[in-house]
Structures are given as C-alpha cells and as structure tokens.
VEXDREN-2710 file (C-alpha; in Angstrom, 1 decimal):
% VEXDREN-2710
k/r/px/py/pz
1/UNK/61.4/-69.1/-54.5
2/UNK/62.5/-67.7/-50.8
3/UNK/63.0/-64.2/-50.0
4/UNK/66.1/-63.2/-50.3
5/UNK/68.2/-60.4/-48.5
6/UNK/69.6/-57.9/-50.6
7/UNK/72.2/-55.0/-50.2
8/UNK/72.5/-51.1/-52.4
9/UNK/74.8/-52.4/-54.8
10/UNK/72.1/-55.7/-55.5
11/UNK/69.1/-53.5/-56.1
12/UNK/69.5/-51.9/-59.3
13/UNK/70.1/-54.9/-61.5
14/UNK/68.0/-57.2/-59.1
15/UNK/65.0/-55.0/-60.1
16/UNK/66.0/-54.2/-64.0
17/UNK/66.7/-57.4/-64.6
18/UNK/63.2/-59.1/-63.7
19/UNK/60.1/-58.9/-64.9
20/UNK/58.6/-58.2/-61.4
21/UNK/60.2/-58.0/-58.0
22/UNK/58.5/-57.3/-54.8
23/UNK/60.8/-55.3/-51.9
24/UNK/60.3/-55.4/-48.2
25/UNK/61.9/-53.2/-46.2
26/UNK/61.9/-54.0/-42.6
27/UNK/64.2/-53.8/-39.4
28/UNK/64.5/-56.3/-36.8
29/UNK/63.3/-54.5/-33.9
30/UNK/60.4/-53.5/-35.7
31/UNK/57.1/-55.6/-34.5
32/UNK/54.7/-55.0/-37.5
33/UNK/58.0/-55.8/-39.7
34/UNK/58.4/-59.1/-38.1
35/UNK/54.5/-60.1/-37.9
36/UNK/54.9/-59.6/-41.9
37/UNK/58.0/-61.7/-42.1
38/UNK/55.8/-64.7/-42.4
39/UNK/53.3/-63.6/-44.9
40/UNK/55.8/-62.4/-47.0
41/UNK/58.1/-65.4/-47.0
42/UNK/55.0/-67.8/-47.5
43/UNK/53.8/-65.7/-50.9
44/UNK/57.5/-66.1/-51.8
45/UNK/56.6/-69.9/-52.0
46/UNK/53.3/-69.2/-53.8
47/UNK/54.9/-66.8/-57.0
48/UNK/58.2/-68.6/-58.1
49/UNK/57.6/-66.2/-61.1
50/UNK/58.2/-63.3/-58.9
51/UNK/61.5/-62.0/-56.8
52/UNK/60.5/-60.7/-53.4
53/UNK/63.5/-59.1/-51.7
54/UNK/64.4/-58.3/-48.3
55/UNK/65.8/-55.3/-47.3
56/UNK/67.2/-54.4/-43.5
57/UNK/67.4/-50.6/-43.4
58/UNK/69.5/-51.0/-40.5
59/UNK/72.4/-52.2/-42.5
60/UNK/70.9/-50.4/-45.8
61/UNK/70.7/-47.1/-44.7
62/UNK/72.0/-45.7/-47.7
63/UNK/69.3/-47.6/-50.0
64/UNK/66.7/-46.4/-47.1
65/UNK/67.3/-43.0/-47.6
66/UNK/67.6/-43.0/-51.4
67/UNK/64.1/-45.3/-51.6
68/UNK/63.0/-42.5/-49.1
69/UNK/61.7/-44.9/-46.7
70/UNK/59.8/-43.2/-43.7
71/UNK/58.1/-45.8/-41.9
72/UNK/58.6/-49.5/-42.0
73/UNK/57.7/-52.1/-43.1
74/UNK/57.3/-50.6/-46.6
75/UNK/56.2/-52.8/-49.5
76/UNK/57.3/-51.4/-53.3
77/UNK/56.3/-53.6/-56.4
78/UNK/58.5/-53.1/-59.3
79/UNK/57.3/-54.2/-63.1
80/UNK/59.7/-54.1/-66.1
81/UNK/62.1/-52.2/-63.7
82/UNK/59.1/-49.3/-63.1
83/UNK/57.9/-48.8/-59.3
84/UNK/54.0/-49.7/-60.1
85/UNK/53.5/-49.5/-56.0
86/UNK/54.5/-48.1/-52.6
87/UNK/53.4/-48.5/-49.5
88/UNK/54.0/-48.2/-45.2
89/UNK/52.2/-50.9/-43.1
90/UNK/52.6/-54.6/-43.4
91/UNK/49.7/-56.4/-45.7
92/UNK/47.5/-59.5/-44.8
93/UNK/48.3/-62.0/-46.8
94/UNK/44.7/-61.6/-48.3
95/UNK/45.6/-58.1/-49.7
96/UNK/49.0/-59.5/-50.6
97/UNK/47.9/-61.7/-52.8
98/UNK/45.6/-59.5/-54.3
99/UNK/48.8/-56.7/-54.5
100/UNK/50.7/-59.8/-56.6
101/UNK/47.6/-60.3/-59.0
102/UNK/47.6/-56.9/-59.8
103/UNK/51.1/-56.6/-60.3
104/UNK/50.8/-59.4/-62.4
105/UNK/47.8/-58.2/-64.5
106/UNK/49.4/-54.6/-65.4
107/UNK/50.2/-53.3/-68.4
108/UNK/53.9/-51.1/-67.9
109/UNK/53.6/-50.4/-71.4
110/UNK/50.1/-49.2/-71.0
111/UNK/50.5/-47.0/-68.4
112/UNK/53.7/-45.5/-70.3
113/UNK/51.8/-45.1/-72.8
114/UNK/48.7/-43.2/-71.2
115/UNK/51.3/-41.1/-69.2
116/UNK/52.8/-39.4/-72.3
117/UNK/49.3/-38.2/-73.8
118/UNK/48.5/-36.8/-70.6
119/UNK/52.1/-35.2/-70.9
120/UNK/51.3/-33.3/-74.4
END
C-alpha cells in the first residue's frame, strides 16, 4: 500500500479505524524530511497490513500543534487507535523495519492491562 496524505479531519477515524497506522509528519523544505520520504514510501510497499500516513504540517498546522509536533520529521505508531510510539528524526530503513516489527509484535491489551495495576 502507498503512503497516503492526510488532512485533521482524516486523522481520527484513519487511526481508530485500523489496526496499526504509521504517521509521518514532514514539510517540504525540510531536508532530513525529504531524505526520509523514500524510506518511508518503500516500507509502505513492504507492510500492506499497515497504513502509513503523510502529514505536511505546513498545510496541517492545526493537527501539528494538537499532535504537539516540535521538530520534524516526527514518526508516531498508532496500535488499536493507542499512540505505542513517538519520535523526532527520520529512521534508517533498518530501524524502521525493526519500529514496524515491534509495532506489530505488541500486545495493546497487555500494556492496558499492566498500566491499570500500576494505577491501583
């Protein structure tokens, strides 16, 4: 599946309403954002089973602000609608694919779980 380019009113049922879904945000002029283009497009063809989506902050900068994005590019993975990770700095395709894998491999529920005895 390609990337695709998303807007605000997209993002809330893009990531509810799939399993996992992987979000660049970027901005044209930005170099590092553009060297990661690439790598992120080409994992895009590797996972069919996961939704990576674009977003330009220049015309987002609504959804920017309300993701709190401070430095770009900045990579979050979503999982069963729950941010599992966040990041600033574009990936090698190496560590990308290891980010997907993990992604992949954890357990929402799990982690839900575990966060509610620490809670009591």
């Amino acid at each position: 599946m390609a990337t695709q380019d998303i807007t605000a009113a997209e993002f809330d049922n893009l990531v509810t309403g799939n399993d996992i879904v992987l979000v660049d945000f970027w901005a044209s002029w930005c170099g590092p954002c553009r060297a990661f283009a690439p790598t992120f497009a080409k994992a895009s063809e590797e996972h069919p089973d996961v939704v990576f989506a674009k977003v330009d902050t220049e015309a987002q900068q609504e959804l920017a602000a309300a993701a709190q994005i401070r430095s770009i590019p900045t990579l979050m993975a979503f999982k069963q609608g729950k941010l599992v990770f966040n990041q600033a700095g574009a990936l090698p395709g190496p560590a990308l694919e290891d980010l997907i894998q993990k992604v992949k491999e954890f357990d929402v529920d799990a982690a839900i779980a575990a966060s509610d005895q620490q809670d009591r």
